[in-house]
Structure formats: structure tokens, C-alpha cells
C-alpha positions as CSV (number, residue, x, y, z in Angstrom):
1,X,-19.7,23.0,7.6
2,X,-20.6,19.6,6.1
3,X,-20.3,16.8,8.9
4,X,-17.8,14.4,8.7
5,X,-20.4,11.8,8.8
6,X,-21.6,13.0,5.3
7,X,-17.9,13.4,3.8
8,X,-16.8,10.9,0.9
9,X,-14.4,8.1,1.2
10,X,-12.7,6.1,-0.6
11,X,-10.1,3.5,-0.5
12,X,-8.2,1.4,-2.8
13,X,-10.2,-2.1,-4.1
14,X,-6.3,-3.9,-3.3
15,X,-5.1,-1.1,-1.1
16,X,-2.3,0.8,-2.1
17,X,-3.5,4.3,-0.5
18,X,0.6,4.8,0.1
19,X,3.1,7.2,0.7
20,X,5.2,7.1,-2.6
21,X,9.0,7.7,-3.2
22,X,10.2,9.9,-5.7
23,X,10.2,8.4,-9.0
24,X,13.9,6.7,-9.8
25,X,13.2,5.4,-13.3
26,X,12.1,2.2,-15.4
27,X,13.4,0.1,-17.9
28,X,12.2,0.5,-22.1
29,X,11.2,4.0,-20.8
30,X,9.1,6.1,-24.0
31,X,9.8,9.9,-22.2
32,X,7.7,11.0,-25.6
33,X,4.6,9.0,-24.9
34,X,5.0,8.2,-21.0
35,X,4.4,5.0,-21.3
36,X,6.9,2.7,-19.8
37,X,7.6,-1.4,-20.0
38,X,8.9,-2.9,-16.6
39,X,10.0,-6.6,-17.2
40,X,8.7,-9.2,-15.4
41,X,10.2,-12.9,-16.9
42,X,11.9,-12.5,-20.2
43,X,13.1,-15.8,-21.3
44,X,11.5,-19.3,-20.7
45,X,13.7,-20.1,-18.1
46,X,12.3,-17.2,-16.8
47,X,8.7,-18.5,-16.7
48,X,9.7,-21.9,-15.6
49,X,11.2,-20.2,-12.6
50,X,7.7,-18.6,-11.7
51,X,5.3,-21.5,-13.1
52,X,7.3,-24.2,-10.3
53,X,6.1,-21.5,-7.6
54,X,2.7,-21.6,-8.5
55,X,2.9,-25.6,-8.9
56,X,-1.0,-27.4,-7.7
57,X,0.0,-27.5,-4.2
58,X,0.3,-23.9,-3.9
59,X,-2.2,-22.7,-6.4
60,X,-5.1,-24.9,-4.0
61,X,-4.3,-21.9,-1.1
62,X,-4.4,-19.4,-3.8
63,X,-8.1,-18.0,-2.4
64,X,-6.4,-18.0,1.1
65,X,-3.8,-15.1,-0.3
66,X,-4.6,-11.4,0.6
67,X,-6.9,-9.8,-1.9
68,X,-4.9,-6.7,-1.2
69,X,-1.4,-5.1,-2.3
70,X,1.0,-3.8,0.6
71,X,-0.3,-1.0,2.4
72,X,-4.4,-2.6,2.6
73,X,-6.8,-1.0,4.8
74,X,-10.4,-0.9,4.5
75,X,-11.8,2.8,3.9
76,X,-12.2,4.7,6.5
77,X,-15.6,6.4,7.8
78,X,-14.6,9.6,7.2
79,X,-13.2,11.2,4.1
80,X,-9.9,10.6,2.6
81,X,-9.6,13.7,1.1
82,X,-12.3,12.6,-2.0
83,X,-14.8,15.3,-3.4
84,X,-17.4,14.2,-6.4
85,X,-16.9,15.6,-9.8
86,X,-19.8,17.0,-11.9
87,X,-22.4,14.8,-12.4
88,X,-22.5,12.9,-15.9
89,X,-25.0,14.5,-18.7
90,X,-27.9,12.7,-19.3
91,X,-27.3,12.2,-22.6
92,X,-26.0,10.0,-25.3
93,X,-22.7,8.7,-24.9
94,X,-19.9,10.8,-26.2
95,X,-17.0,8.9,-28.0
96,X,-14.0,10.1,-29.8
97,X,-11.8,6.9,-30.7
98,X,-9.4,8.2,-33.1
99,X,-8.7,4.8,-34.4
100,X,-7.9,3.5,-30.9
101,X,-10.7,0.8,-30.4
102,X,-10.3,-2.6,-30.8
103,X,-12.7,-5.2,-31.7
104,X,-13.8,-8.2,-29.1
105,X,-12.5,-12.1,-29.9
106,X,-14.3,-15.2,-29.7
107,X,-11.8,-18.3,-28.5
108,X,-10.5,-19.9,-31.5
109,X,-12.2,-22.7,-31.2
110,X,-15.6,-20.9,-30.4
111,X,-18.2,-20.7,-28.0
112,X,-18.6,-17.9,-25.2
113,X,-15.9,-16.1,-24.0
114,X,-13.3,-17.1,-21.3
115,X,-11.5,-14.1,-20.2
116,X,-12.2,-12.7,-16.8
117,X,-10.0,-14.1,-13.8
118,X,-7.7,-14.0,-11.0
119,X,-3.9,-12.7,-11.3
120,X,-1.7,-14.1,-8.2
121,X,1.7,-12.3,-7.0
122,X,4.3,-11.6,-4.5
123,X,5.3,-8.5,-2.9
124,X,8.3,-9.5,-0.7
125,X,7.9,-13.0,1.5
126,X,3.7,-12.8,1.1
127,X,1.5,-13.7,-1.9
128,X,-1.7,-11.1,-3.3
129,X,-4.9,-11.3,-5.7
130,X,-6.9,-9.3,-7.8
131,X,-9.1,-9.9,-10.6
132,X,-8.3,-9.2,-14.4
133,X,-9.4,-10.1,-18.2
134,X,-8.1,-11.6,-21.2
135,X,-8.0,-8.3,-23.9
136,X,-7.7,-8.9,-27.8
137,X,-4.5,-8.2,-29.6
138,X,-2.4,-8.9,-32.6
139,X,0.4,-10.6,-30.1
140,X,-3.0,-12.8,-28.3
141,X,-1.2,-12.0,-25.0
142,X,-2.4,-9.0,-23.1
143,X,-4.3,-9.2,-19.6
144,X,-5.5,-6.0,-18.4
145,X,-6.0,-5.4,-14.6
146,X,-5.5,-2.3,-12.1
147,X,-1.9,-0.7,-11.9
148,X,-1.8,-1.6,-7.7
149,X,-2.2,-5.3,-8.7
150,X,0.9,-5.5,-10.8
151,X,3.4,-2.5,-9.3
152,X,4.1,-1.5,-6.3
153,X,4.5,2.4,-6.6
154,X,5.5,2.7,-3.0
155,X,8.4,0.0,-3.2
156,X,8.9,1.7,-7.1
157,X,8.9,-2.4,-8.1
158,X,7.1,-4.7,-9.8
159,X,5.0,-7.9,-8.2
160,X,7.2,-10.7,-8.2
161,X,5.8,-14.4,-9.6
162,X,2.7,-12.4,-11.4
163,X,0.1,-14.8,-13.0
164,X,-3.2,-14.9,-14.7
165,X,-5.4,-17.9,-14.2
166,X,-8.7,-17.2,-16.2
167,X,-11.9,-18.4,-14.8
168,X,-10.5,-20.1,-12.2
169,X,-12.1,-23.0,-10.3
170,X,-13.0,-22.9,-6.5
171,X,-10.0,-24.9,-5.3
172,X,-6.7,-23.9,-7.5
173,X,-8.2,-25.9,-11.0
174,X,-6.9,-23.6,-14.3
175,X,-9.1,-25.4,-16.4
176,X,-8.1,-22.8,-19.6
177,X,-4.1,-22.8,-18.3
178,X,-2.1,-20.4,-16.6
179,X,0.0,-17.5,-17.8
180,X,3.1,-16.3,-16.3
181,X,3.3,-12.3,-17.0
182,X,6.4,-11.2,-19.2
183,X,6.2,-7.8,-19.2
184,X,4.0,-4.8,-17.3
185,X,2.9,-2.1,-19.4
186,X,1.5,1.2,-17.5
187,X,2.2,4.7,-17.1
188,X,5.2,6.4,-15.6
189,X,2.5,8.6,-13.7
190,X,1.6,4.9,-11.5
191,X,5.1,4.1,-11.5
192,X,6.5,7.1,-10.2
193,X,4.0,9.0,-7.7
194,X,0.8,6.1,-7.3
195,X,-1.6,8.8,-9.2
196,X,-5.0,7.0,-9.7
197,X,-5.6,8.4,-12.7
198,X,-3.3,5.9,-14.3
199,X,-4.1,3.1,-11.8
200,X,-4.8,0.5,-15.0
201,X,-1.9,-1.8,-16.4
202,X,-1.6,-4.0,-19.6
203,X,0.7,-7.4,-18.8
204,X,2.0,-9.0,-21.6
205,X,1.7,-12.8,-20.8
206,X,3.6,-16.0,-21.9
207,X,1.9,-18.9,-23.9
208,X,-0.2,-20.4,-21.2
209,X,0.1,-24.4,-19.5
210,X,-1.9,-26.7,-17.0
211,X,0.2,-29.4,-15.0
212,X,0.1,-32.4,-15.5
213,X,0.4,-35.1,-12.9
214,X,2.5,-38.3,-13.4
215,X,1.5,-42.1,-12.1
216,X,4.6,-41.5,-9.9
217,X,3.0,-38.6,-8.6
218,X,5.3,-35.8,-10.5
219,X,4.1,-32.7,-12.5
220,X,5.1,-32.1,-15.9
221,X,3.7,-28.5,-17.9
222,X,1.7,-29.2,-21.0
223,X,1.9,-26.2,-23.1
224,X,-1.7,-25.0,-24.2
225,X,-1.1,-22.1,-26.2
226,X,-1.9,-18.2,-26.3
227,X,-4.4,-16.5,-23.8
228,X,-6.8,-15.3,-26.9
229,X,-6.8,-18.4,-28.7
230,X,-7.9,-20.8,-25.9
231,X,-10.4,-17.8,-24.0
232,X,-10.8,-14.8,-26.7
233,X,-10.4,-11.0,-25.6
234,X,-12.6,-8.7,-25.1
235,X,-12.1,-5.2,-27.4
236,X,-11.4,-1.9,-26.2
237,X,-12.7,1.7,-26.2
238,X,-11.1,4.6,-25.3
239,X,-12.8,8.1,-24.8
240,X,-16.5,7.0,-23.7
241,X,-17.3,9.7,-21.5
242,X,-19.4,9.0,-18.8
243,X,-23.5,9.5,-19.4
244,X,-26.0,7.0,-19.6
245,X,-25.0,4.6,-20.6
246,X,-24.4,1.0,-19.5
247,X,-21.3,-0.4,-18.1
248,X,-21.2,-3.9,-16.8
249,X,-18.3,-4.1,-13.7
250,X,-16.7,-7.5,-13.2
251,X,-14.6,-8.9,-10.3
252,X,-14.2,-11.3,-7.1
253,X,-14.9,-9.3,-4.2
254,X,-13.4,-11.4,-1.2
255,X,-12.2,-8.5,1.7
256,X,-14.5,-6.9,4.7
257,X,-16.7,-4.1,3.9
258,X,-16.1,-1.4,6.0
259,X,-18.3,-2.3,8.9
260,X,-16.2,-5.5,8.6
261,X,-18.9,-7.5,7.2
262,X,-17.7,-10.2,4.5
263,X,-20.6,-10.7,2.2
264,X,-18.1,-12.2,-0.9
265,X,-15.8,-15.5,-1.4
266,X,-14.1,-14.2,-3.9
267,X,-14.3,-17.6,-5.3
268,X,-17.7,-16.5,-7.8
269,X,-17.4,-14.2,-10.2
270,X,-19.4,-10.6,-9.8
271,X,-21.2,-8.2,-11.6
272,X,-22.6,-4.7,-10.9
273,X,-24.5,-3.9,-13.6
274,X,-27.1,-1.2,-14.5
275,X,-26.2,1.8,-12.3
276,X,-25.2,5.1,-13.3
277,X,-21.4,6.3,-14.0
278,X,-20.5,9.6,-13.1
279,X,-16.9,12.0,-13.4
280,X,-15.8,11.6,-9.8
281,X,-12.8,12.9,-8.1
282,X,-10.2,12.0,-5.2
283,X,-7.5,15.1,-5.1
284,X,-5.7,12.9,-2.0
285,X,-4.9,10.0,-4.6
286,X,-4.0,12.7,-7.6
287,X,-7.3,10.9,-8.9
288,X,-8.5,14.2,-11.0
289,X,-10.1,12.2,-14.1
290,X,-12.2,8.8,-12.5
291,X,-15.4,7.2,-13.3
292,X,-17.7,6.2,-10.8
293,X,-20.4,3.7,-11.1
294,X,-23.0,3.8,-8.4
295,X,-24.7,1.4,-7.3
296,X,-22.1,-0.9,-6.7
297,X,-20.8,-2.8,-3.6
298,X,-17.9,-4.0,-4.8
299,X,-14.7,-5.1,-2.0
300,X,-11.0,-5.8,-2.5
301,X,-10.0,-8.9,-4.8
302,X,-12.4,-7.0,-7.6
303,X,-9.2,-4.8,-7.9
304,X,-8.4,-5.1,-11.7
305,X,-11.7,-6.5,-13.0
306,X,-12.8,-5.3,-16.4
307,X,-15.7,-2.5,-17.0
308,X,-17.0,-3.5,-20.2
309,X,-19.6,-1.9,-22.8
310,X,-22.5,-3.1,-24.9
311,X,-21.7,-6.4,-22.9
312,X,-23.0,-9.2,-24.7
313,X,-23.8,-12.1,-22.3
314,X,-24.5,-14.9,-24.5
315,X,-20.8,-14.3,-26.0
316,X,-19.8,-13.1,-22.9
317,X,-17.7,-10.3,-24.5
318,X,-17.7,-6.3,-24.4
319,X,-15.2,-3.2,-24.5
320,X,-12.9,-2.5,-21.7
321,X,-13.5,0.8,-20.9
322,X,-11.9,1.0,-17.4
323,X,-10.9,-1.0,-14.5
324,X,-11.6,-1.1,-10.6
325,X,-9.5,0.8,-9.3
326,X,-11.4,2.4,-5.9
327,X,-14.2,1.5,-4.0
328,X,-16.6,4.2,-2.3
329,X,-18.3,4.3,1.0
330,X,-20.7,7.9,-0.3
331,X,-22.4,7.5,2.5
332,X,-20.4,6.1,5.6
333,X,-22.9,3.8,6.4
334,X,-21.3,0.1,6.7
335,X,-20.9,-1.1,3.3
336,X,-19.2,0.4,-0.1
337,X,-21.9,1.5,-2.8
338,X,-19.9,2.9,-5.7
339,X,-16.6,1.8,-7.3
340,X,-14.4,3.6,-10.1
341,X,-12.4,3.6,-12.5
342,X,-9.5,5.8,-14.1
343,X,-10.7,7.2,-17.6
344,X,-9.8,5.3,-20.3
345,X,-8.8,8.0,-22.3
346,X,-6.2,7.8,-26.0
347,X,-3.4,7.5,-23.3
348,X,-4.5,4.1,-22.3
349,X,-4.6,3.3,-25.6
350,X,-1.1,4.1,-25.9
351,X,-0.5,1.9,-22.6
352,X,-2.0,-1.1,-24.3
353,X,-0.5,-0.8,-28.0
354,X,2.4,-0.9,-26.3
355,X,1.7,-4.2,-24.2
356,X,0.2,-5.6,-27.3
357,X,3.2,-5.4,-29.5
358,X,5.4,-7.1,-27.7
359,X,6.6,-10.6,-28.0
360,X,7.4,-13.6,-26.3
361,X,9.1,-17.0,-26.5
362,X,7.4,-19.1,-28.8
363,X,7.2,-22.1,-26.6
364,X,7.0,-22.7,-22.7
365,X,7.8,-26.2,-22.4
């Protein structure tokens, strides 16, 4: 018998290792392609509603907020019901696009890359984080981030008063705006049971604003335009299977490692870099399909952050291929050494054409 000691765990990078309800149904449902769009804040009024919560005085706590979703618990020391999946090939990387990659964007008016940041939200009276980045589209409004960090699958809702502030200063600055979410774009297997093979959304944002203060002390919004134009997108790639290759994980790890230890802010962005990704496995979380990357020692807040090939860090852009969506403790010793993702496979690609055709109001202010 293997001891529990050397068992697997695993536990969600925002938490979210739920009981779920039976699935009740989503608005703009496609039954076809299972991909489903839940609406967040439609109209401007809509946005105006959510940008007043998040006014300065607020949005200065923000990196006090939970880096967590309802349900957070650090992983436990023995397993939660995870098992490894074969080992990754040592061998080129595989890749079958079938016309479902997408190329990475510069800002529109140059220079390196904005895209990676926080998203802030609300599940019932208490607010959340993760991390997330900017994606290129034909609409220049898509964040992508982990499915926990935008629905709820246990409450079957979405996160109420969802934003994404890219690269976001220490104490509540947006210097490149902040973008209220319009619509959440994921798959009904995340709505409907919390299976972490589809634990990856794509939120279609508003046109982004900063506030600006008055003599008199009062806060107008300055409209500043669309996410892609002011920090670019990174591209996207479906269908890499895991091998060696190099994948460059992003995110702001903030929460306790599991020996309680909190080596991470989450105020500074992170990287894990250079390790190896393998198929890996949780059957407890319906996770049949993940990626893991290992070394890495990611904690929650990373939930959401983008796993990007052929990174280039001069332009500070890539391909999404994935997500955090887990963290691992391999080798219950006190801190997490792997993370993973769900497999970006054509279905995700679905999941975002979707997000990336819709539309929104073409002004905010």
C-alpha cells in the first residue's frame, strides 16, 4: 500500500474544491457546441453600476480581498483523490491547430506588452482576486482567466461586480484603466458540475476608464478605450500537447502554502518558468485531461494567470495555452511544487471565439 504521506494532492489555486448542484441552465446557451454566455453588465448603465463600486477608495483595499473563491482551503497533506497521468514524451511538441490559433498584439501605440493582471469580484456580501491576461481578438475585449474566478459552480452564478485591472500598481493605481466584465464565456461542463477540465473562462470586457479626481475632491470616469489597444493581447494555441517544451506560468501568488508559510504579496507579478509539463490527473475534481508544470510553487491569487508559449520577454507576449487552475503539493512536504492547467484543446477555442465575437457599448462615459 502506498503511504498516505506519499499520496498526491491537490487543491484549487482560488479554492472552489465544492460540492456542486445539479446543473439548472444558462442564458445564450449553444447545446451543439456546449459553450455557453452568462451575462455579467449588458448596457452602460450596467457598467456604471459596477465601476462606482470599485471607485479609488475601495480599489486601495483591493490586495486586502481574499485571493480565493467561496469554498477556499489550502490543500490538504494527504491526497484528494488525485493520481498522475502518463508522463509527457520527450519529444518535440505535438500541435494540431486546425485554424484555431491566434496571433499575439502589440498595444496600439507600441512598446512591450501590458496584459497580465488582477480581476476583482463579489460572491455574496465579500470581495475575491485572481490573476488573468489581456487575449487578442477581433472585438479587442477578451480577458482570459480560470473558470473558479468568474462562476461560482457551486452557487450555479456568476461573480457579481467582476473587473480586470491590468498590471496593477501596489496600492489600487490602474495606470492602463479598468474594465468592467460584460459577459463570461466558459463551458457548460464548469457551469453545471465544477469539472476542472473546463476550469478556464473568456470574459468579454467593456471599453476600459481611470478616475479622475476633481479640485472639489469628486471622481469623474475618463473613457480610455479598448483592453487590446491600450495593453495588446497575447495569441492563442490550442492542441499543444504536453512534451518538452517550454511554458512560462504567470500570476500573483498571495495565500499560505500549505505549511501556512506566506512566501508571496500578491502585489508582484510571478513567473515559473523552465520546468517540465506533464498529462496529470485528479478523478475527485472530474479533472481527466490537465497539464502539469513542475517545478512550480505557485499559491492562490495566481488562479487565472496565463501559461504562455515561445514567450518573448522583450515584447512581453506569447500564446495562451492554459491557465492555473490547481496547485500540487506531490510531495506533502510544506510547500506546493507543481501547478496545472486544463488542456487547451479545439474546445477552448470554441470558448473563446465565442467571447471574442461579442460586442459591447461603444462608449462608457
Amino acid at each position: 500500500m502506498i503511504s498516505r504521506a506519499r499520496q498526491l494532492a491537490a487543491a484549487a489555486l482560488g479554492g472552489a474544491l465544492l460540492l456542486l448542484p445539479a446543473f439548472t441552465g444558462i442564458a445564450n446557451a449553444a447545446p451543439a457546441s456546449k459553450v455557453y454566455s452568462v451575462t455579467l453588465a449588458r448596457t452602460a448603465t450596467d457598467m456604471k453600476k459596477v465601476a462606482d463600486y470599485w471607485r479609488p477608495d475601495r480599489l486601495k483595499q483591493a490586495d486586502n480581498y481574499s485571493p480565493a473563491t467561496p469554498g477556499a482551503q489550502a490543500a490538504p497533506t494527504s491526497s484528494a483523490g488525485a493520481v498522475s497521468g502518463p508522463n509527457a514524451p520527450a519529444t518535440t511538441a505535438q500541435r494540431t491547430s486546425a485554424g484555431q490559433d491566434v496571433t499575439p498584439v502589440a498595444p496600439k501605440q507600441g512598446g512591450a506588452a501590458k496584459t497580465m493582471g488582477k480581476v476583482f469580484f463579489r460572491f455574496g456580501a465579500k470581495e475575491y482576486w485572481c490573476s488573468a491576461s489581456a487575449v487578442a481578438s477581433r472585438n479587442r475585449s477578451v480577458v482570459a482567466t480560470a473558470g473558479h474566478c468568474a462562476y461560482d459552480s457551486r452557487q450555479a452564478k456568476p461573480a457579481e461586480y467582476w473587473i480586470f485591472v491590468p498590471n496593477p500598481g501596489p496600492n489600487g493605481e490602474t495606470p492602463d484603466g479598468i474594465y468592467v466584465g460584460a459577459a463570461i464565456t466558459m463551458h457548460e461542463d464548469w457551469a453545471g458540475k465544477g469539472d476542472y477540465d473546463f476550469d478556464y473562462a473568456f470574459v468579454t470586457v467593456h471599453r476600459g476608464f481611470v478616475w479622475e479626481q476633481a479640485k472639489d475632491g469628486t471622481y469623474s470616469m475618463k473613457d480610455v478605450g479598448r483592453l487590446q489597444d491600450n495593453v495588446g493581447g497575447q495569441g492563442l494555441e490550442v492542441n499543444r500537447k504536453p512534451a518538452a517544451y517550454v511554458v512560462a506560468a504567470f500570476g500573483f501568488p498571495a495565500g499560505a502554502q500549505p505549511d501556512g508559510t506566506r512566501p508571496f504579496d500578491g502585489k508582484t507579478l510571478r513567473t515559473c518558468q523552465g520546468g517540465v509539463t506533464y498529462w496529470t490527473a485528479a478523478p475527485a475534481l472530474d479533472l481527466q485531461k490537465g497539464v502539469r508544470l513542475q517545478p512550480c510553487d505557485f499559491s492562490p491569487g495566481a488562479s487565472g494567470g496565463p501559461w504562455l508559449v515561445d514567450y518573448d520577454a522583450t515584447r512581453r507576449l506569447g500564446d495562451l495555452n492554459g491557465v492555473n487552475s490547481l496547485t500540487w503539493n506531490r510531495d506533502a512536504k510544506g510547500a506546493y511544487d507543481a501547478v496545472s492547467s486544463p488542456y487547451f484543446d479545439i474546445t477552448a477555442g470554441e470558448v473563446y471565439r465565442r467571447a471574442a465575437a461579442l460586442t459591447t457599448p461603444g462608449n462608457v462615459t
